[in-house]
N, C-alpha and C positions, 0 to 999 in steps of 0.2 A: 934456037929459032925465037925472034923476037916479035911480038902480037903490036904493032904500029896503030891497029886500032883501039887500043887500051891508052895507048899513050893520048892519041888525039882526045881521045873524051875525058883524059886526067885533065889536059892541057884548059878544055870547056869550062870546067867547073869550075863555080866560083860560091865563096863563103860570106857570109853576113859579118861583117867589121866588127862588131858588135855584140855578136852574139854566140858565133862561129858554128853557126849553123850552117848545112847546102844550103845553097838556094835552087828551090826547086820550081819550078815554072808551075801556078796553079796552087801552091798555099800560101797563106798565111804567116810573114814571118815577125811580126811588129817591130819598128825601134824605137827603144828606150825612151822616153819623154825627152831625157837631157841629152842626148843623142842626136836627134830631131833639130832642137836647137843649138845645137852646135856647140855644145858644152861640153863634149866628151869625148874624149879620144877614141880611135877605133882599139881594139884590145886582140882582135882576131886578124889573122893575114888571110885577104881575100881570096887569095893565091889558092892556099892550104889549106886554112881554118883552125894552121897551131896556134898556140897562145906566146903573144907577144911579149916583150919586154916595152915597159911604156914611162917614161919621162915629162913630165909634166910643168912647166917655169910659167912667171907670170907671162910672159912674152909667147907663149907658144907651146908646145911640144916633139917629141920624137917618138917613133916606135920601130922597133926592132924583133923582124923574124929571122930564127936563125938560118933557115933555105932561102930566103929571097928580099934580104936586105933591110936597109932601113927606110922608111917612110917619116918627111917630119911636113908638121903645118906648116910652114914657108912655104915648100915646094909647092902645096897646094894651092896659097891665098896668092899665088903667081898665075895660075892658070886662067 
């Protein structure tokens, strides 16, 4: 027997980039100074909250969770 509502609220949750921390509605969770500024790559999957594989070039970077892919700054500076 499988609990559907375990899944929906895994599915909710979401991690700090950053820090990989929950986020939880009601504290405090601060980012980084260079973070902030956009000087630093996320290190955490928002998804999960494992620790990334992270790539770093002058031109940009990549970052890679092993459950749910890669995320690179391109993709972003498109949006």
């Amino acid at each position: 027997m499988s609990d559907s509502a375990g899944t929906v609220s895994d599915m909710q949750e979401r991690y700090n980039p950053f820090t990989g921390k929950r986020i939880v509605d009601g504290l405090d969770d601060p980012v980084p100074a260079a973070a902030a500024l956009g000087l630093e790559p996320p290190r955490y999957c928002e998804q999960c909250g494992r620790r990334m594989i992270v790539q770093v070039s002058p031109d940009g970077w990549w970052a890679e969770c092993s459950r749910h892919g890669v995320l690179e700054s391109a993709h972003l500076e498109r949006r």
